[in-house]
Each structure stands twice: as C-alpha cells, then as structure tokens.
C-alpha positions in Angstrom: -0.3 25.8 7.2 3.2 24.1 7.8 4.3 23.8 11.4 6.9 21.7 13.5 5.4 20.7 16.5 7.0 20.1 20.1 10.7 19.2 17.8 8.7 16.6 15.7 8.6 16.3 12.1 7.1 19.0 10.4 3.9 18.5 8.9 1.3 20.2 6.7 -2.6 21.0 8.2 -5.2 20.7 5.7 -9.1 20.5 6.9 -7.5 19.9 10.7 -5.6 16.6 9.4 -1.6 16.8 9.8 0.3 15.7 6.6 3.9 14.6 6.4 5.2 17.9 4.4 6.6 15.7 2.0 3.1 14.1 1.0 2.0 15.2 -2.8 -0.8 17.8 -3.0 -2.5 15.6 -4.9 -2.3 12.2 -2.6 -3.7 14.6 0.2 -6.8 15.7 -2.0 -7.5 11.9 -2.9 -7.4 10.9 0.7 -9.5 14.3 2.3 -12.0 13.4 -0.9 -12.1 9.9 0.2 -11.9 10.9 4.3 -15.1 12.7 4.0 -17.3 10.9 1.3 -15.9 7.5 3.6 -14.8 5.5 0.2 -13.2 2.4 0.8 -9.0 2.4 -0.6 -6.7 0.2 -1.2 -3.4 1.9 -0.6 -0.1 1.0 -2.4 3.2 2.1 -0.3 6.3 2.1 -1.7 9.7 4.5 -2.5 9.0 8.1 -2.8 12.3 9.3 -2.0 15.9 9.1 -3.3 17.5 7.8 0.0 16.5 4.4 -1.1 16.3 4.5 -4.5 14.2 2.9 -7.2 11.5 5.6 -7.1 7.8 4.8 -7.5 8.7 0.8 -7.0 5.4 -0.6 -4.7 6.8 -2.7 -1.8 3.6 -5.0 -2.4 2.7 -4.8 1.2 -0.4 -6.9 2.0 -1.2 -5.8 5.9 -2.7 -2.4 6.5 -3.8 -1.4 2.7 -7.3 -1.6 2.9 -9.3 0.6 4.6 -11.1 4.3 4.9 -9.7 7.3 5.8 -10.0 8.5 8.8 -7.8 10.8 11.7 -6.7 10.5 15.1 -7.2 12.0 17.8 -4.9 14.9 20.0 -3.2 17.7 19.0 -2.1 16.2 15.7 -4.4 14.3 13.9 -2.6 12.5 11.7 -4.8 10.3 8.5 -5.3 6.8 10.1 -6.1 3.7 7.7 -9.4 2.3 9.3 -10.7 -1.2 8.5 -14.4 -0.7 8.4 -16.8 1.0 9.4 -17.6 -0.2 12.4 -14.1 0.0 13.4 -12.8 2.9 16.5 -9.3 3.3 15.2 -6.9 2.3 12.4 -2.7 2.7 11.6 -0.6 5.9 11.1 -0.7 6.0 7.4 2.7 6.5 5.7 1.2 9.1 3.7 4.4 10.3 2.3 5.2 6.6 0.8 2.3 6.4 -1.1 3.2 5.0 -4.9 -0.3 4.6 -5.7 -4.5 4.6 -4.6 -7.2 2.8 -6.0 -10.6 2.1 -4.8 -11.4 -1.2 -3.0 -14.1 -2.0 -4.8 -13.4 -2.1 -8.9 -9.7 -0.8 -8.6 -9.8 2.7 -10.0 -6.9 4.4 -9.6 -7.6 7.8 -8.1 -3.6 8.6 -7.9 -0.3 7.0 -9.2 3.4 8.2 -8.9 4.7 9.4 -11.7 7.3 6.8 -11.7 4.9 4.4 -10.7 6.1 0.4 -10.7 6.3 -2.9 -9.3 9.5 -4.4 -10.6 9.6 -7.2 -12.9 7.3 -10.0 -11.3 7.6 -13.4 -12.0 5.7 -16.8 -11.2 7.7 -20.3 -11.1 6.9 -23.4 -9.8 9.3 -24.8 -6.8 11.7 -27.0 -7.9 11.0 -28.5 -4.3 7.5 -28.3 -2.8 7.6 -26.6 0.8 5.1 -28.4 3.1 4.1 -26.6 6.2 3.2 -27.7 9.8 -0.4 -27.4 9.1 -0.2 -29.6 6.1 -0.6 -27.1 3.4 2.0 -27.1 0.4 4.2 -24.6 -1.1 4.1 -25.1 -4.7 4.9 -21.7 -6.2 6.9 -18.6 -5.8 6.5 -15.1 -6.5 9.5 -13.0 -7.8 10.0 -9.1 -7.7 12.9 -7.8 -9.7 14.6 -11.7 -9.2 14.3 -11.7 -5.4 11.4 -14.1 -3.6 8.5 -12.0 -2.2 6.1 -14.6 -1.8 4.7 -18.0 -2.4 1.8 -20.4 -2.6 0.1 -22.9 -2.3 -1.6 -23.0 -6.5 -0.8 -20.8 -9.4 -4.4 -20.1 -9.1 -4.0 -18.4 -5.8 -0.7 -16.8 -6.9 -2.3 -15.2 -9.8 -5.4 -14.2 -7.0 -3.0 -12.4 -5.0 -1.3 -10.2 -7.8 -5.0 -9.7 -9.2 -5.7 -8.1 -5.8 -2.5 -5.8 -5.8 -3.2 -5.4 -9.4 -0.7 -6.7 -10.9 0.2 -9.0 -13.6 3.2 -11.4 -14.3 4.4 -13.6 -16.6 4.4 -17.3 -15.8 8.0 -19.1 -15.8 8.1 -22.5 -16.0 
C-alpha cells in the first residue's frame, strides 16, 4: 500500500512497517526477514540517488550501523535500528540510503547495491604525528577517493576499523 500521510513523505506499508517509497523491494525483504527472526545487521548507508551523485559509494558511517530491526511506535511505524536486545528504542533508519547489509556476526552480505562501492581507500602514515589532549597519538590516516575520512592511532587499528566495515586498502607509505 503506498500512502502520503498528513502532507509527509510518502511511504510504502509492508507487514504494518512504513517504508520510504524509494527503498528497494529487496532491502525491505532483508530487513522484515531480519525484523522478525531478530538477526543482528550491520548496515552500510551511502548514495542511492542521482541528486548527489557517485551512486552506490558507502559513506563509511561508524555510529548507528549496528543493530536489529525493529519499528516505532504511532501511526507510522517507521524500521528503527535498535542496539540490543535489551534496548526500548533505536534511530529512524535511512532505509532508502542503504548501499549495502551484512550480518553482524560473520559479515554475510544479505543485500548490496548494484553499484555498490567505497571509493578508493588508502592508508599512509602522518608525515606529522597528531597528539591529542588525552595523550594518545595520531599516527595514521585513512583516505577515501584522496580526501581524509579518518585516522589513528596504529596501522593495526586502522586496518581493524576497515576489517569491521569490510573493507580493504592498500597501504601507502
């Protein structure tokens, strides 16, 4: 069923959770599947549309990802991204961004844009170590497609973090 409600955006019903219309059939079925068996996901956001550009890129967001499905509550109940079990509620899911879903525990893909990508990633070491107020020190940055995303304090834990998006890069020197 496809319905605008009170002037808001529209949105699709399926099993009484309210999907962004422009959400894939097949990202809804993944998350209803995983919604009612209550498997963990790690969800990858990313471009989905052409107002941006770069389709199927991942944004590499670390906050919000992990989690189980669940809704909220009201009139719409739109699919919420719920930490644990134990948890009462969870984050509007950007279920129209989604580039790609695996499972949180062994990483099985379950879906994956068509155009699925993450840019060209890099590692290089800092050609000046950053030290921070709490004494750790930056030693090592993360490039997407040439621009800093992220750095850290090892390779080690540079290479852990791309490992949990998973990712790999090549290592600059």
């Amino acid at each position: 069923m496809y319905c605008t409600l009170m002037g808001m955006k529209p949105y699709q019903e399926i099993n009484g959770t309210f999907y962004d219309t422009r959400t894939p059939d097949a990202v809804i079925r993944v998350l209803e599947s995983a919604r009612l068996n209550r498997t963990r996901l790690h969800i990858s956001l990313g471009e989905t549309d052409n107002d941006r550009g770069n389709i199927g890129r991942d944004w590499l967001e670390e906050s919000m990802v992990h989690g189980f499905i669940g809704r909220s509550t009201g009139s719409i109940k739109i699919p919420l991204l719920i930490h644990n079990r134990r948890s009462l509620g969870g984050f509007g899911l950007l279920d129209h961004c989604i580039v790609r879903i695996r499972t949180a525990a062994g990483g099985r893909v379950l879906y994956q844009h068509p155009a699925y990508h993450f840019g060209t990633m890099e590692l290089r070491r800092k050609a000046e170590p950053v030290e921070l107020s709490d004494g750790r020190v930056l030693t090592v940055d993360v490039f997407q497609d040439g621009e800093l995303h992220a750095s850290f304090e090892s390779m080690d834990s540079a290479r852990h973090w791309l490992r949990k998006l998973g990712l790999v890069a090549p290592i600059a020197a």
